[in-house]
C-alpha positions in Angstrom: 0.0 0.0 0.0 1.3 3.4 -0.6 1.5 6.0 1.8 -1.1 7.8 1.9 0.2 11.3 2.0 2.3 10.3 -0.9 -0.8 9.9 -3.5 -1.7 13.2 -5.8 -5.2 11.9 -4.6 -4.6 13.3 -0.9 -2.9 16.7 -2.2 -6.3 17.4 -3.9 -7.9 17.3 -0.8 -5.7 20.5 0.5 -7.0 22.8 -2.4 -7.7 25.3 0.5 -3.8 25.6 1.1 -2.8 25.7 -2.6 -2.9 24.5 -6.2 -2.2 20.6 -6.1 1.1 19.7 -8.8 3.3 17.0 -10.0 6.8 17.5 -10.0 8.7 14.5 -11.0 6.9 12.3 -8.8 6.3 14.1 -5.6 3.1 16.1 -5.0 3.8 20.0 -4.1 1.1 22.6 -3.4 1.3 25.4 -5.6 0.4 28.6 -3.3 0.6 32.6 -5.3 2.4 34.9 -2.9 -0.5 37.5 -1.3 1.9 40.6 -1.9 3.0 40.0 -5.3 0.4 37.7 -7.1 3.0 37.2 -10.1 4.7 35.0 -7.8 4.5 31.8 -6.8 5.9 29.1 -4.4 5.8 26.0 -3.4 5.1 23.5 -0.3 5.0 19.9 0.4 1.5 18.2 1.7 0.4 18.8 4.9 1.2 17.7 7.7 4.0 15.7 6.0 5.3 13.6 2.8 8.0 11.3 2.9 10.7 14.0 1.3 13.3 13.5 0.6 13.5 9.9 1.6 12.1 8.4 -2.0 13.0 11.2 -4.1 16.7 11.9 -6.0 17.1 15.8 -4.3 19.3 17.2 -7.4 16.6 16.7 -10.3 13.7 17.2 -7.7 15.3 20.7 -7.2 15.9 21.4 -10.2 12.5 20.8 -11.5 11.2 23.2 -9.0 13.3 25.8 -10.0 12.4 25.2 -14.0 8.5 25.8 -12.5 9.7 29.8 -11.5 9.3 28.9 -8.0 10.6 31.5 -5.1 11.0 29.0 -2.3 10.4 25.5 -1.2 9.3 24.1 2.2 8.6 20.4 3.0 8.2 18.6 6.4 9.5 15.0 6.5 9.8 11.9 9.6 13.1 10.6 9.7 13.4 6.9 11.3 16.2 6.0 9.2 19.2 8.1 10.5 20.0 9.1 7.0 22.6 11.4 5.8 21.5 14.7 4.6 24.7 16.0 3.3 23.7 15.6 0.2 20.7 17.0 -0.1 22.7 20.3 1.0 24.9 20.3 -1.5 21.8 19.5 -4.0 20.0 22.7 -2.8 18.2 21.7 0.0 18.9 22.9 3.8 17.4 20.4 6.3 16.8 21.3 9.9 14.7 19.8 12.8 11.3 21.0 12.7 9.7 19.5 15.9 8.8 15.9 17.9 6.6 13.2 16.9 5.0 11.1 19.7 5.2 7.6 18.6 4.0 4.1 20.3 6.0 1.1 19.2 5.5 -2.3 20.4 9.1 -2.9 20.5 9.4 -0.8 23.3 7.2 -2.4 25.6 4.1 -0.8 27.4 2.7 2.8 28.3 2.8 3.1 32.0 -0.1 5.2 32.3 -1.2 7.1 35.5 -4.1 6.1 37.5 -5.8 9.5 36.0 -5.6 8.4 32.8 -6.8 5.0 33.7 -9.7 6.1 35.3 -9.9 8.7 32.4 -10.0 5.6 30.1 -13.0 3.5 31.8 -14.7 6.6 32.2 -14.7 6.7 28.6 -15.7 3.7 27.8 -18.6 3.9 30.1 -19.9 7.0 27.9 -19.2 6.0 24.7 -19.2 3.6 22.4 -15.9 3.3 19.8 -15.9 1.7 16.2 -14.6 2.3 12.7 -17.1 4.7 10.4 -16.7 5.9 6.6 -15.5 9.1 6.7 -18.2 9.9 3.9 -20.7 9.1 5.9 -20.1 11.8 8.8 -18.0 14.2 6.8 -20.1 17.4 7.7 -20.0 16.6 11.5 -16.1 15.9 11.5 -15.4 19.2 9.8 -17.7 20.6 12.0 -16.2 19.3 15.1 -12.3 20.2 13.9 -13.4 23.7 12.7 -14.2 24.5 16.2 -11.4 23.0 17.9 -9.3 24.6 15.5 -10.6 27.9 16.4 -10.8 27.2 20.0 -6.6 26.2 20.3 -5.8 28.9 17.5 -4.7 26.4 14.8 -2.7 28.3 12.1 -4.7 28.4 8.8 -3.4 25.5 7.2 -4.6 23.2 10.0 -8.3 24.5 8.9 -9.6 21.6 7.2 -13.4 22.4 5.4 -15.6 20.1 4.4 -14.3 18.7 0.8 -10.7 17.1 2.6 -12.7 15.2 4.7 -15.2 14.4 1.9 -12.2 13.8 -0.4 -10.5 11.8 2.1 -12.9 9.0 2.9 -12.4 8.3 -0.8 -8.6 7.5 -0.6 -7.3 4.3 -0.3 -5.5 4.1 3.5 -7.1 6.5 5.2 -9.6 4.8 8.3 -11.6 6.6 10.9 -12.3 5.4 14.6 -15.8 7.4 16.4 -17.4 7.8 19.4 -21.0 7.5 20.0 -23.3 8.7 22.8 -27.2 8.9 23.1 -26.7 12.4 21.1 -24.7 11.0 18.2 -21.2 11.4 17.4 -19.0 13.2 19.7 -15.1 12.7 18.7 -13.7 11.4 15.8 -9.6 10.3 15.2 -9.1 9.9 11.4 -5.7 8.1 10.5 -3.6 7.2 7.5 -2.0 3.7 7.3 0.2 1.7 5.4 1.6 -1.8 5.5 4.0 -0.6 8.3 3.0 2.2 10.1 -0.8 4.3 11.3 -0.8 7.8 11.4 -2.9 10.4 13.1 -4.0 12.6 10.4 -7.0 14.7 12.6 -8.5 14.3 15.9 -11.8 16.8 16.7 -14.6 16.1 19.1 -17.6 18.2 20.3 -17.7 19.4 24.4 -18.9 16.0 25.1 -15.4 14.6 24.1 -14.1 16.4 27.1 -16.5 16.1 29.7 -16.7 12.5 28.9 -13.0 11.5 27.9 -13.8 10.7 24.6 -10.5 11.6 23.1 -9.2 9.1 25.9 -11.7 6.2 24.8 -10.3 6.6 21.2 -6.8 6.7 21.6 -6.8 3.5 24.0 -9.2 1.8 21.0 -6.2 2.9 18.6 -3.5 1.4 20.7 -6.3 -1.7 21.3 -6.5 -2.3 17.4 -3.7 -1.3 16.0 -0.8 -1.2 18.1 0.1 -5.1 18.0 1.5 -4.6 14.4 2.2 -1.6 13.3 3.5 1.6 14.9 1.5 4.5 15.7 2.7 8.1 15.0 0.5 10.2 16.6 2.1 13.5 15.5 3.4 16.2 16.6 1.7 19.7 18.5 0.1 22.4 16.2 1.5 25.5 16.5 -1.2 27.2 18.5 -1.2 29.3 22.1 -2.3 25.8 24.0 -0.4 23.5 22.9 0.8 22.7 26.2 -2.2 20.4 26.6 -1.9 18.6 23.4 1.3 17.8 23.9 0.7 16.2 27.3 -2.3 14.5 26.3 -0.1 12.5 22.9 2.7 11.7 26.0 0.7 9.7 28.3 0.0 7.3 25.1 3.7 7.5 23.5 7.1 5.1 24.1 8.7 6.5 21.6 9.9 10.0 19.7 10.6 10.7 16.0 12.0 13.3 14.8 10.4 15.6 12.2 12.7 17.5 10.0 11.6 20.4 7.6 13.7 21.0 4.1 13.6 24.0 2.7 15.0 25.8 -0.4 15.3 29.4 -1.8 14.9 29.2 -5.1 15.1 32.2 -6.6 17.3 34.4 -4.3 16.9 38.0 -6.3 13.3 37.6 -5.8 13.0 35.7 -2.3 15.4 38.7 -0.8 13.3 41.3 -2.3 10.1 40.4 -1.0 11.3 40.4 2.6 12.3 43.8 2.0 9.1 45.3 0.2 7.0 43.7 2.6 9.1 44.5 6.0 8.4 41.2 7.6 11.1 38.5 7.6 9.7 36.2 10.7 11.4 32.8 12.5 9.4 30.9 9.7 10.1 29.9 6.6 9.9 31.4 3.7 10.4 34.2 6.0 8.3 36.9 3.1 4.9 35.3 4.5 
C-alpha cells in the first residue's frame, strides 16, 4: 500500500492551502504569494510527505526551480538516521522541525497514570468506539475540527473544510475510529495507514469529548487495534497558544519520539530577498516573506 500522503489523490484534498502539482513524482502545493500575485511558491503536503527519503534531491530541485518557483518548504519523519549532506549540496537545507509522539510495540508498554486509567474507563462507560466511513459523517467531522481549531488557535493551514474530509474517505489508506453517545457522534480520530505504520492525520470532538474522555476512549481503542503490528505516529503539536495540553495528552499514550525534519529551499534568491524587503516582515518561519 502506498503512503497515503504520498498519492496526488490526498494533495487534492488541501485545495484550500494551494494548487495541487506533480513535480517528478512528488506532490507540491502550488500557493501565489499574497503581496505579489506574479509569484508563486511551493510546499509539500500537509502535515507531511516522505521527502526527501524516496526522491533523488538534485533533479527534484531542479524541476522546482524550472517551475519559476521563489522558495520551497517540505516537512519529512526521519526513522532512518540518514545522511542529509547531500541534499545540502543539492540545494536543500534540512533542519529539525519539531517531535513526533510515537508508540512502538518494540518498546514495551505505556505506564499510564491512575488518572488516565480512570480517564479511560470513564470513557468507555460514555461512549461507544468503532470504525465509520468518513463519507458518511463528513459534515459533522469538519464541524467538530473547525471548532477545535478555532478554540486552540490552529494556524490556517490546519483549517480543514468540508471537501478534505469528503475527499479523504475516498482514498485508499485513510480509516476513521468514532465515538458514540445517546446524542450521536461526539469525537472522531481519522488516520492514515500503510503496511508498516498508522498515522494520526486529525483528531476533533464536540464538548462532550471532554466532559466525557472521549478523546481518551479513542486513543486507548487505537492502541487496542492497531498497536500489536504496526507503529503508531500520533504527530506532533500544532503550532497554537495551547499546545501545552496537546502535547501532554499524545505523552501519556507514546514510548517513543521521531524526529520531524523540515527542508527548505530558496529558489530564486533575487526575488526571495526582495520580497522580505518590500513587505518589511522577515519572521522565524520559513519562507520568512509570508
Amino acid at each position: 500500500m502506498m503512503f497515503p500522503y504520498d498519492t496526488f489523490e490526498y494533495a487534492c484534498s488541501l485545495s484550500h492551502i494551494g494548487i495541487p502539482r506533480k513535480i517528478l513524482n512528488f506532490h507540491v502545493l502550488e500557493r501565489e504569494i499574497p503581496s505579489d500575485k506574479n509569484k508563486i511558491d511551493a510546499m509539500g503536503v500537509w502535515p507531511y510527505s516522505s521527502f526527501p527519503l524516496k526522491y533523488d534531491a538534485k533533479a527534484l530541485y531542479c524541476e522546482l526551480k524550472e517551475n519559476k518557483y521563489i522558495s520551497f518548504a517540505s516537512v519529512f519523519l526521519d526513522d532512518t538516521k540518514h545522511n542529509f549532506n547531500t541534499f545540502r549540496e543539492d540545494g536543500f537545507i534540512i533542519k529539525p522541525f519539531k517531535d513526533h509522539f510515537v508508540f512502538k510495540k518494540s518498546e514495551g508498554k505505556i505506564e499510564l497514570s491512575a488518572k488516565s486509567k480512570y480517564n479511560i474507563r470513564k470513557g468507555f462507560r460514555h461512549w461507544d468506539v468503532f470504525e465509520i466511513e468518513i463519507m458518511d459523517y463528513e459534515q459533522e467531522i469538519s464541524a467538530m475540527h473547525e471548532k477545535l481549531a478555532v478554540e486552540k488557535g490552529f494556524s490556517q493551514i490546519a483549517h480543514l473544510g468540508p471537501d478534505h474530509f469528503l475527499k479523504l474517505g475516498k482514498i485508499p489508506g485513510f480509516k476513521a475510529l468514532a465515538a458514540f453517545d445517546s446524542e450521536g457522534i461526539g469525537a472522531v480520530l481519522i488516520v492514515a495507514q500503510d503496511n508498516d505504520d498508522i498515522h494520526f492525520h486529525v483528531i476533533a470532538g464536540t464538548n462532550r469529548a471532554y466532559k466525557f474522555c472521549g478523546f481518551y476512549a479513542l486513543y486507548s481503542r487505537a492502541i487496542e487495534i492497531w498497536g500489536g503490528s504496526r507503529s503508531i505516529y500520533m504527530g506532533g503539536v500544532p503550532a497554537s497558544p495551547n499546545q501545552g495540553g496537546l502535547s501532554k495528552f499524545k505523552k501519556r499514550f507514546s514510548n517513543s519520539v521521531s524526529k520531524a525534519n523540515i527542508a527548505t529551499a530558496i529558489l530564486d534568491k533575487e526575488s526571495y530577498t526582495n520580497l522580505i524587503k518590500s513587505n518589511n516582515c522577515a519572521t522565524q518561519y520559513f519562507p520568512e516573506y509570508r
